[in-house]
N, C-alpha and C positions, 0 to 999 in steps of 0.2 A: 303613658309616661310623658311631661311637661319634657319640651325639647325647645331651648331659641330661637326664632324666626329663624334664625342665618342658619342652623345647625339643623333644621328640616328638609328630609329629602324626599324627593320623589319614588314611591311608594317600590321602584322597580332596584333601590339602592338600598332599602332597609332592611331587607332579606338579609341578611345577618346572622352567622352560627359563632358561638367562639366555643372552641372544645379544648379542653385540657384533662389530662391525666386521663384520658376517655370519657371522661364525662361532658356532657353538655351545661357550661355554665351560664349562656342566657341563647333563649334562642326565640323565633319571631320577630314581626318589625318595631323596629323601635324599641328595643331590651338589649342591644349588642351595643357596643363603643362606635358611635358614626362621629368621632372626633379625633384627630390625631391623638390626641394625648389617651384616648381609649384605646386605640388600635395600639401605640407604643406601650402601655401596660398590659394589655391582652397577648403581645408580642416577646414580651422580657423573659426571658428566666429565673427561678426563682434561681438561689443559689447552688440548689439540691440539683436543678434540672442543668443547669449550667454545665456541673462537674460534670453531670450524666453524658451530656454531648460531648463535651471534649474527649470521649474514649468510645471506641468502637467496642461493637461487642465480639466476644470471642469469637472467630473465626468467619469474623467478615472482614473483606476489607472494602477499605473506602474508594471512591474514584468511580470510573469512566467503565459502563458495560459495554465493549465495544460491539458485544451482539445485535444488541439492539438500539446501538446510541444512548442510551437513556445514562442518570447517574445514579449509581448502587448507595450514594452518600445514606442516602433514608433507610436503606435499609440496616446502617448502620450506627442509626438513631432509635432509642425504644421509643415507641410509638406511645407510652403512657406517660413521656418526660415530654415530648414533643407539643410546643407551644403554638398553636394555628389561629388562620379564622376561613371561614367561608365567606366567600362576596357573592353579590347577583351582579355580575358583570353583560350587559348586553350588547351583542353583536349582530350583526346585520343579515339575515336569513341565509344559513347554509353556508356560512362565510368566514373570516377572522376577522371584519372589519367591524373596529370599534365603534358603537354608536356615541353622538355627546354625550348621553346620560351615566354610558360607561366613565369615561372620563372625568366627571366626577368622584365618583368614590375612587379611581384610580390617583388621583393626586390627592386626598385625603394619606391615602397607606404611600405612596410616595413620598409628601413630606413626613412619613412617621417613618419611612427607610431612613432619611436623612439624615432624625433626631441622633444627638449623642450619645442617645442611650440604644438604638439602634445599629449604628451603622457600622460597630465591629466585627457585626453576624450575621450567616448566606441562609437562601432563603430558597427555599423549591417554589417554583411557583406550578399549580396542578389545575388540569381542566381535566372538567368532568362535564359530561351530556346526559339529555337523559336517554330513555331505551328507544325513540322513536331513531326506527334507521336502521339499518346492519354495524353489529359491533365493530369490526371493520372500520367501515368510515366512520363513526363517532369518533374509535380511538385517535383516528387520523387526526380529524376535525378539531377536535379538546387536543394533542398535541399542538395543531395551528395556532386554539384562543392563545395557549399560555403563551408561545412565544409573540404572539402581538403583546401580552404584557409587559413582559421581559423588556420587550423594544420599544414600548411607551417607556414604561418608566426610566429603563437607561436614557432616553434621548431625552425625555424631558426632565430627569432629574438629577443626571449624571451619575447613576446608579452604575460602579462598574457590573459587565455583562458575570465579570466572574463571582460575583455576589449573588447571583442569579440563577439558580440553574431551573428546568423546564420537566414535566412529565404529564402525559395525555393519558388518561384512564377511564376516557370514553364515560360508557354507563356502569364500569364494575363496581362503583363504591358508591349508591343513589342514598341520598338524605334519609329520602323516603322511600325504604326497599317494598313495601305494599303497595306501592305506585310507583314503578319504575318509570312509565311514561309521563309522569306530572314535571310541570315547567321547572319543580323548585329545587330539582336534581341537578340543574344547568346551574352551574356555579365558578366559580375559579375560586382555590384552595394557598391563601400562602402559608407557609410551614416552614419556621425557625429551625435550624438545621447545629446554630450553633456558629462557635468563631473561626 
């Protein structure tokens, strides 16, 4: 796929999933939206999904699990209306610290938080590792990536923190469940949650 000199990334940035409705609709480097204006239409609702978020489903409610800190919001989202992408977000061995290369596609999806069409709607932001490690400290770890997102993008975008919210899911959900140990399972996950 012909891409702009400007709009070429580094091969560790193109790792790229966009899933909707459950299905994978481009997946591989170089098939996904590595442009704002992709990432904001990969991001929208259609208007079907729209409705769908603004109501919880029966007998959940929304808000703060205070058991384990986390936010129940998602799961008061169906998961077949729910509009995402996967990134390959790189960090620095064993760590939450952002490497450059991350911060690149981090401020591609940061000014696409921004856009108008955007920025009426919260956002999970999910890290995921893959199975090398005890689940345990992965899930810790992928809790840590997401909140250095969170805190990228708020600081550098003025993204309020409360458009934002955070979940670490370690290796439970790998791209590639026939290879839980492969690199391409480390990812960070945003997911339109709705207004």
């Amino acid at each position: 796929m012909f891409q702009p000199k400007g709009m070429q990334m580094k091969a560790v940035a193109v790792a790229i999933m966009v899933a909707w409705s459950g299905a994978a609709l481009a997946a591989g480097a170089g098939e996904a939206p590595m442009s704002v204006n992709g990432i904001v239409d990969a991001l929208t609702p259609t208007q079907q999904s729209a409705v769908s978020n603004a109501r919880p489903k029966p007998g959940v409610e929304r808000g703060l699990n205070l058991a384990n800190g986390t936010n129940n919001s998602a799961a008061a989202e169906p998961s077949s209306q729910m509009r995402k992408l996967d990134f390959k977000v790189e960090f620095e061995f064993n760590s939450a610290t952002l490497l450059p290369s991350a911060t690149e596609v981090l401020d591609l999806l940061g000014q696409a938080l921004t856009t108008s069409d955007l920025k009426g709607y919260r956002f999970r932001i999910g890290g995921h590792t893959d199975a090398v490690g005890s689940p345990t400290y992965n899930k810790q770890l992928s809790a840590r990536r997401a909140n250095a997102v969170k805190e990228y993008l708020s600081s550098r975008f003025g993204i309020s923190p409360d458009r934002l919210q955070t979940a670490g899911y370690g290796s439970e959900m790998p791209l590639d469940p026939r290879n839980p140990k492969d690199g391409k399972n480390r990812r960070v996950e945003i997911a339109n949650l709705g207004r």
